[in-house]
C-alpha positions in Angstrom: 53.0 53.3 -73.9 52.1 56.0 -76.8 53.3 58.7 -74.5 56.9 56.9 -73.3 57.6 56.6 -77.3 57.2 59.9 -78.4 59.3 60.7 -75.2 61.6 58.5 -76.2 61.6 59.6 -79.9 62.2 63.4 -78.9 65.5 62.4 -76.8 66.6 60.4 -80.0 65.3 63.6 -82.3 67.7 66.0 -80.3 70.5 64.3 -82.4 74.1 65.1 -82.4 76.3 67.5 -83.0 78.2 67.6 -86.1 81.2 69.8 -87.0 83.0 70.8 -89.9 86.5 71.9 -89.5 88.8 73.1 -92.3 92.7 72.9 -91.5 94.5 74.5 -94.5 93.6 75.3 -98.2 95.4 72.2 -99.3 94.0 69.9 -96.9 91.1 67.8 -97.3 87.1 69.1 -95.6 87.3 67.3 -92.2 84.4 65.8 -90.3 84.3 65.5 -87.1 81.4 64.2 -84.9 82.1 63.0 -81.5 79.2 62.0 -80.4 78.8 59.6 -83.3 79.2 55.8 -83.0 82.0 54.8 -84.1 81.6 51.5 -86.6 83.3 49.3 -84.6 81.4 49.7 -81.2 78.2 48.2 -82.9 79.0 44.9 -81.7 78.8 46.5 -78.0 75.2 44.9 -76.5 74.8 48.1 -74.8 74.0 49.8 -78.0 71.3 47.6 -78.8 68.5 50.0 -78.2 69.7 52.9 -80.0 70.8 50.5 -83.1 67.2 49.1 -82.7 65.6 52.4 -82.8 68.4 53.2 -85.9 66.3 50.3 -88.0 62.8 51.3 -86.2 63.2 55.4 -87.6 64.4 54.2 -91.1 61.4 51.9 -91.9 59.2 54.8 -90.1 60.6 57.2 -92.5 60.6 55.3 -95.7 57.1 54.6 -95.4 55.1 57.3 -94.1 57.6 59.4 -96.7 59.1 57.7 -100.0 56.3 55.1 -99.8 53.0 57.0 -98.9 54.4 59.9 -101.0 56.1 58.9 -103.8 55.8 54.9 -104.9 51.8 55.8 -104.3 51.9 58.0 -107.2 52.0 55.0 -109.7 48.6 54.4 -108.5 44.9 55.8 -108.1 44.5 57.3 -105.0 45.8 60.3 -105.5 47.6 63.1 -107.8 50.4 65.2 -107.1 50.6 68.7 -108.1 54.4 68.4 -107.4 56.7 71.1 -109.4 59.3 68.2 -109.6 59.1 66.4 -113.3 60.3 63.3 -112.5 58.1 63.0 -109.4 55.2 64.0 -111.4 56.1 62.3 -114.4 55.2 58.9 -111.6 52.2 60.0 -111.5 51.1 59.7 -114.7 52.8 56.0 -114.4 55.9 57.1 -116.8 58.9 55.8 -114.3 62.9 56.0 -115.5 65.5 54.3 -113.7 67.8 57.1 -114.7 65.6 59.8 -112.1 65.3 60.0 -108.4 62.1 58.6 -107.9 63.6 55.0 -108.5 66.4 55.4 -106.2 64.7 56.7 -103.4 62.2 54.0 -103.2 65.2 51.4 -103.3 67.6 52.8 -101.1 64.8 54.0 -98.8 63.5 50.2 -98.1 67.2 48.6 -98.8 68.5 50.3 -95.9 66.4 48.9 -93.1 66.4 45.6 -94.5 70.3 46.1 -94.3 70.2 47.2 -90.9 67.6 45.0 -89.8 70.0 41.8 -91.2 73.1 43.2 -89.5 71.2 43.7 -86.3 70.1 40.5 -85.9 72.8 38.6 -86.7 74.3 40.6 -83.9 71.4 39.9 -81.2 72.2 36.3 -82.2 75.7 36.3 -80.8 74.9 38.4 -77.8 72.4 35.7 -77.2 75.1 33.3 -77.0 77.8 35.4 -75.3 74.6 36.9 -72.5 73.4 33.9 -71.9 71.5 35.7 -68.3 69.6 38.4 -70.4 66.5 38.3 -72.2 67.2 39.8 -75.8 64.5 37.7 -77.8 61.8 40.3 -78.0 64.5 42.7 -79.3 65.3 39.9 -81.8 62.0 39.4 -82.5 61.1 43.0 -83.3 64.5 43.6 -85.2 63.3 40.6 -87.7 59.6 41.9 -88.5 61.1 45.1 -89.0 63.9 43.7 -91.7 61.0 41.5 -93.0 58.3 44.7 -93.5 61.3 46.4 -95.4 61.6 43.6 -97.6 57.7 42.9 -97.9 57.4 46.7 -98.9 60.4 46.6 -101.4 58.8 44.0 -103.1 55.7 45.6 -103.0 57.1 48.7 -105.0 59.7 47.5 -107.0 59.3 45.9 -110.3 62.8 43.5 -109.6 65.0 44.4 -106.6 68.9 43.2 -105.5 69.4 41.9 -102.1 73.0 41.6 -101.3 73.3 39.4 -98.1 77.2 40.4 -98.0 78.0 44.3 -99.0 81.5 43.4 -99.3 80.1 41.2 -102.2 77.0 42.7 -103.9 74.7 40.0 -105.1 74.3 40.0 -109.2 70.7 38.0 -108.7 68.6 40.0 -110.1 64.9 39.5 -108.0 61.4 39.3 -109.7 58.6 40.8 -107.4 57.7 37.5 -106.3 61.1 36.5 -105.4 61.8 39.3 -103.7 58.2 38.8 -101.6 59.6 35.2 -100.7 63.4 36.9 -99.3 60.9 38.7 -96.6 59.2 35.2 -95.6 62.5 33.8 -93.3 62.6 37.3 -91.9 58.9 37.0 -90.9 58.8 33.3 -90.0 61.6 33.7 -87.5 60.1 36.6 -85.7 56.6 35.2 -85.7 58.5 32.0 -83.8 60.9 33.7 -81.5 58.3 36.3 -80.9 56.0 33.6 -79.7 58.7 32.3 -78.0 59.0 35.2 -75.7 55.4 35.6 -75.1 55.5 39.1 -77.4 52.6 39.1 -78.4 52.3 42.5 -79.8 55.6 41.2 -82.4 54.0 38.3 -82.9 50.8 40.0 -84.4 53.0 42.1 -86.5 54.6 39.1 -87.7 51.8 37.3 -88.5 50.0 40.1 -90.5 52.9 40.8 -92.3 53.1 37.1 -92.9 49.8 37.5 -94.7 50.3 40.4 -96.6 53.7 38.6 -98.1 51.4 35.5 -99.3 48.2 37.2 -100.1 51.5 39.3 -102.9 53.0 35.3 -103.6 48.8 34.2 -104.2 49.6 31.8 -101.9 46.3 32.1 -100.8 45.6 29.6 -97.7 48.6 30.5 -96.1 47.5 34.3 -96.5 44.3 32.9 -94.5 46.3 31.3 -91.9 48.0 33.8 -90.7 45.5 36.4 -90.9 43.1 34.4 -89.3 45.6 34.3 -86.0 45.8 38.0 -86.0 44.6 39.2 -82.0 41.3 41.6 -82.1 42.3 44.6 -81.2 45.7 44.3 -82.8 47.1 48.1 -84.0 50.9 48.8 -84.5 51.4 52.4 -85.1 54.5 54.0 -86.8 55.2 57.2 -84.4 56.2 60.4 -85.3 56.6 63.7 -83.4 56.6 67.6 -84.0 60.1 67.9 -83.7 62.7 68.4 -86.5 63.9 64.8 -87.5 60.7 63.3 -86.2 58.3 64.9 -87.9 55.4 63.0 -90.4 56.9 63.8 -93.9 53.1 64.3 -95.4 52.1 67.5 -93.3 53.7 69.6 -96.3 51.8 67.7 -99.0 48.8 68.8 -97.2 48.9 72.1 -95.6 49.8 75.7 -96.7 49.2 77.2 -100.5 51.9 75.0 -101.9 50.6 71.8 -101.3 50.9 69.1 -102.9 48.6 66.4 -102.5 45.0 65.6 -103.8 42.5 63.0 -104.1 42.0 61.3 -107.4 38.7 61.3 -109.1 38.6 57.4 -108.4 38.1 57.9 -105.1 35.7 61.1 -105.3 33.5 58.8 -107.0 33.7 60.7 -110.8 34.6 56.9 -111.7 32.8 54.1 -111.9 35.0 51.6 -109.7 33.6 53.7 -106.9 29.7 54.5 -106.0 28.7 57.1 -108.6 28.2 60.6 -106.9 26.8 62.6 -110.0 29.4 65.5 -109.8 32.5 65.5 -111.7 35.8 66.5 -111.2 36.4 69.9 -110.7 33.2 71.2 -109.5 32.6 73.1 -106.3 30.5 72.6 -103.0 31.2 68.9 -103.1 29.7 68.3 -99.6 26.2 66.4 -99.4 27.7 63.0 -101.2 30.8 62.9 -99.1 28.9 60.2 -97.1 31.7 57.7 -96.7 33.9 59.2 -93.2 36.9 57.3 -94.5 37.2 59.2 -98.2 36.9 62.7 -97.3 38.2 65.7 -98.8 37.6 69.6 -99.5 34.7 70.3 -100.5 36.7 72.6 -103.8 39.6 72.2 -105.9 42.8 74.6 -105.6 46.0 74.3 -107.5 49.3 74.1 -105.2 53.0 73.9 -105.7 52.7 73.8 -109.2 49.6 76.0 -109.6 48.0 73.8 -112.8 46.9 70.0 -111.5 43.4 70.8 -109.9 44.2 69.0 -106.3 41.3 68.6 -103.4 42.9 68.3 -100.1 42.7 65.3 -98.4 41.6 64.5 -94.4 42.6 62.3 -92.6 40.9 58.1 -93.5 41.4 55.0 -90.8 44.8 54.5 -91.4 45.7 58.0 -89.1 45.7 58.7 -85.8 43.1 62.1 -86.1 41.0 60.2 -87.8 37.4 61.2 -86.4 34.2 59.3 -88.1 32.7 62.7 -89.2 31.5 63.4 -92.5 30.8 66.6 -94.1 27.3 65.8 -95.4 25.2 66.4 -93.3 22.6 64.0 -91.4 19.7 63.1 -93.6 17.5 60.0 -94.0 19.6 58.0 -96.3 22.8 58.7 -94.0 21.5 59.7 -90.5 25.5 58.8 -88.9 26.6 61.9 -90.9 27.6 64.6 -88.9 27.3 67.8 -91.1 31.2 68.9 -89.9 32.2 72.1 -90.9 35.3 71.3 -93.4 37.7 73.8 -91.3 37.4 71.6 -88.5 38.6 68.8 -90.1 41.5 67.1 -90.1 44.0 67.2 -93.0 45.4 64.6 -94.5 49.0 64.6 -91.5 50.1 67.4 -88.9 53.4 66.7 -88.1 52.9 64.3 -85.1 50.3 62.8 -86.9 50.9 58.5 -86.4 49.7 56.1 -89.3 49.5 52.1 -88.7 51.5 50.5 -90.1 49.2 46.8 -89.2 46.8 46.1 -87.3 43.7 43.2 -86.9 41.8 45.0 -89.7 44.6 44.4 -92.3 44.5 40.7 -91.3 41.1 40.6 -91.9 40.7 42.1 -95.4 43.6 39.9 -96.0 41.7 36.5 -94.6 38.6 37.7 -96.7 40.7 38.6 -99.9 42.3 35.1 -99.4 39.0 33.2 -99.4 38.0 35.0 -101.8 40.2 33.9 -104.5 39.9 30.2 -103.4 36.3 30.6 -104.4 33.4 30.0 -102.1 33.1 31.1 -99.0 30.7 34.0 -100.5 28.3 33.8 -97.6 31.5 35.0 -94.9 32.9 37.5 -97.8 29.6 39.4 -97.9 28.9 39.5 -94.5 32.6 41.2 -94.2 32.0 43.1 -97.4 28.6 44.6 -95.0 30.1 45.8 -92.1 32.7 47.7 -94.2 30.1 49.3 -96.0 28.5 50.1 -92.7 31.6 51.7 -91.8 30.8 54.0 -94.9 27.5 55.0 -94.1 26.4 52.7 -97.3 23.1 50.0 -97.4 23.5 46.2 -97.3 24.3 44.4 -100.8 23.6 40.9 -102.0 26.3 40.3 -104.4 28.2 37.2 -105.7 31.3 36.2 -107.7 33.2 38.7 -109.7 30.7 41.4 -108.4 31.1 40.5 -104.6 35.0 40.6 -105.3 34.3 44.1 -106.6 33.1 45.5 -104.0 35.1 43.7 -101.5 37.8 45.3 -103.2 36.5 48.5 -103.3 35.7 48.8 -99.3 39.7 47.4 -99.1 40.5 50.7 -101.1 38.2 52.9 -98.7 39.6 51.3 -95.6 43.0 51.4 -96.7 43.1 54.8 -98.4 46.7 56.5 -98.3 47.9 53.4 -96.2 50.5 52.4 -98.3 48.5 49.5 -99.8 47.0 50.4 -102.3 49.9 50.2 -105.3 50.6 46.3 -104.4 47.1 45.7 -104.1 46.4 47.0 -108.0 49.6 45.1 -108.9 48.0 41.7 -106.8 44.9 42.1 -108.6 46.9 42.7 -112.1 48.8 39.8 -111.7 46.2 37.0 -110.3 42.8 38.4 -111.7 43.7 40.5 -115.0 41.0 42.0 -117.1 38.2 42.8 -114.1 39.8 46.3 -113.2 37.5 49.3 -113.5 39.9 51.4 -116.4 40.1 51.0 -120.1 40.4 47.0 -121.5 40.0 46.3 -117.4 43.0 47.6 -116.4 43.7 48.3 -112.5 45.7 51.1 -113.0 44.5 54.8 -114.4 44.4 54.7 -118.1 43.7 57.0 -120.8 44.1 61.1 -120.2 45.8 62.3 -116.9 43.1 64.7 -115.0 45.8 67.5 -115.8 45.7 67.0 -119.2 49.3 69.0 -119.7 50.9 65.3 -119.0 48.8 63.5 -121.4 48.1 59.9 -121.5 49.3 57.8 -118.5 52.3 55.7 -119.1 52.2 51.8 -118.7 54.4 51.8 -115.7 53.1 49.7 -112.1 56.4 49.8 -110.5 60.1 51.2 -110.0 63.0 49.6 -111.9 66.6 49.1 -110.4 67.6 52.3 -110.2 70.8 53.7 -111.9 72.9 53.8 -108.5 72.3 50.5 -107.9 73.4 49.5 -111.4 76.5 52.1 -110.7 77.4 50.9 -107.4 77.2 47.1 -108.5 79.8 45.7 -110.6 77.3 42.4 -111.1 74.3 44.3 -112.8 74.2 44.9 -115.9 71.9 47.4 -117.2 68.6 47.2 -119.2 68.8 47.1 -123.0 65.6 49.4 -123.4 64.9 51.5 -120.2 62.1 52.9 -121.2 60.2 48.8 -121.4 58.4 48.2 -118.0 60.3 44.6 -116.4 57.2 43.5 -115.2 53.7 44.1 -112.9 
């Protein structure tokens, strides 16, 4: 299966050929590509699988790129030593919707949902007008992927615009929950025709995004519902390959002298909504506490691409395909799993056919766990799930309960989710339906007071990207804030 994608995807990657022809000096820059499709053959059924694969390499892209690497700087997980201002003013949570930042995480998760939309409607008719093929697994897939845009979008943006005609852009402006309630019929309808067509891979992505949506509304047993359907086993991977076009957008952050990615220090454990460690940020020969296999990192601090924020490279956690188990501390009695690995054989954080899930049966079940949670009780089934994560981690057995076992069943979420794209609507989830218990100044969720590079100050107040200027440009409905430079919301 894994090996007929990336086949697949290195056909699609060899692209097409596109020329530029100039006539005259008073004539117009012409464009010709002839092996593009023209707009008016989309509605041909035999183009189904490369308009498919069309919505399939834009959600792939968005998230492993603008997502992972660029609406994750808002949170804690990791800093950015970027030589772009407006990308590293994010990270210091100071967000404009006059800079690219904004734009890039709306258009980048607008598009599929666009495209997803379109395409369905489309599958729909061939349905009707093929009656002798089987299309519903393509319909099926086409909808989770529209609904997964839409679920992201409104994971990341503080208000978003979905415009069901383009022709007619909508002037509804979307709160975050609102906009996590447009990606439930999306969902719904490929969890049902998925089922349908006995897909049941689909169908499991459909149902933990289904969870993921409600567990962002707080609608908290319906979160549990679906998660609790979610198959064993379950993993649906977003592919990529090492050819150009294909490639995983994060190798760069990671490799080479100008990198650009590092861990924070809430996740080296220099803060306390992580195990202590006793070292602090910045020292050297960090190896003997790196314990956990999932947080890993270099064991020193180098500056990259903009050769001032002190940045420890990251390896690879769960969420990636090289991920290994092994450890840099070595074994000892209070960790005898850990392997001692030497950190040049470990893997950084993406090489560029590196894969990352995008769901799988895990998700579901920090989801189901999160869900009972928050309906309170249920602490006997939350700790016992809260111990096999820490297992995981090479950490002792607790006995917690209430706003403690949340803690920490929080805090294993972060570890087994680290760099996976959840992490920024999780802090906004947990700011929104349990404010005050975060681990930062006046229990905030997201990094307060000084910026580890202290050259950018204070952090800002921003969890979230605004409507961005092109949007407000490009829509004649919208009309733009009064004060900018005032947050809209969580």
């Amino acid at each position: 299966m894994q090996h007929t994608m990336r086949k697949w995807m290195r056909l699609c990657a060899a692209g097409a050929l596109v020329v530029l022809t100039t006539c005259s000096p008073d004539e117009l820059l012409e464009v010709s590509n002839p092996n593009a499709i023209q707009l008016e053959r989309l509605d041909d059924v035999a183009l189904l699988d490369v308009q498919l694969a069309g919505v399939r390499d834009q959600l792939t892209g968005v998230y492993g790129g603008t997502i992972l690497d660029g609406a994750n700087f808002v949170g804690d997980e990791m800093l950015t030593g970027l030589n772009w201002e407006d990308w590293a003013r994010v990270n210091h949570r100071v967000v404009s919707y006059l800079e690219g930042p904004t734009s890039g995480i709306f258009e980048g998760t607008s598009r599929p949902l666009r495209m997803g939309h379109d395409l369905a409607e489309r599958i729909r008719g061939w349905i009707t007008e093929y009656p002798e093929r089987e299309l519903r697994d393509e319909l099926a897939l086409t909808l989770a992927f529209a609904g997964y845009s839409a679920m992201v979008n409104a994971e990341n943006m503080c208000q978003s615009v979905i415009s069901p005609d383009p022709d007619d852009p909508s002037g509804t402006v979307l709160s975050q929950l609102e906009t996590f309630s447009a990606a439930l019929p999306y969902l719904e309808e490929a969890l049902s025709v998925a089922q349908s067509a006995g897909e049941d891979e689909v169908a499991n992505l459909a149902l933990t995004g289904l969870a993921r949506t409600h567990l962002g509304l707080g609608n908290w047993s319906e979160a549990a519902n679906y998660a609790n359907q979610v198959d064993p086993g379950f993993e649906y991977w977003l592919y990529y390959i090492d050819v150009s076009g294909g490639r995983n957008p994060l190798q760069g952050t990671s490799h080479g002298g100008n990198f650009t990615t590092g861990i924070s220090p809430t996740f080296t454990g220099t803060h306390p909504s992580f195990d202590g460690t006793g070292f602090e940020f910045g020292d050297d020969d960090i190896i003997d506490v790196q314990t956990d296999p999932r947080i890993q990192h270099m064991s020193f601090d180098a500056t990259g691409h903009n050769g001032a924020t002190r940045l420890y490279k990251v390896f690879q956690g769960l969420r990636f395909s090289d991920y290994t188990g092994e450890t840099l501390a070595p074994a000892s009695a209070e960790c005898p799993s850990c392997t001692g690995t030497d950190e040049d054989d470990m893997m950084l954080l993406a090489e560029y056919d590196t894969d990352i899930i995008l769901a799988d049966y895990l998700e579901a079940r920090h989801h189901y766990f999160e869900a009972l949670a928050m309906q309170g009780g249920n602490e006997a089934a939350v700790l016992a799930f809260v111990n096999v994560r820490r297992a995981v981690g090479n950490q002792p057995p607790v006995t917690l309960a209430g706003q403690a076992l949340i803690t920490e069943l929080r805090n294993q979420r972060g570890k087994d989710f680290y760099l996976g794209g959840l992490r920024v609507p999780d802090l906004r989830r947990w700011t929104r339906f349990d404010p005050g218990n975060g681990p930062f100044a006046a229990g905030s969720y997201f990094p307060t007071g000084m910026h580890p590079n202290e050259n950018f100050g204070a952090y800002g107040e921003w969890t979230c990207f605004p409507i961005p200027l092109s949007e407000y440009e490009g829509n004649a409905n919208l009309t733009k804030p009064l004060n900018p430079n005032d947050p809209p919301g969580i």
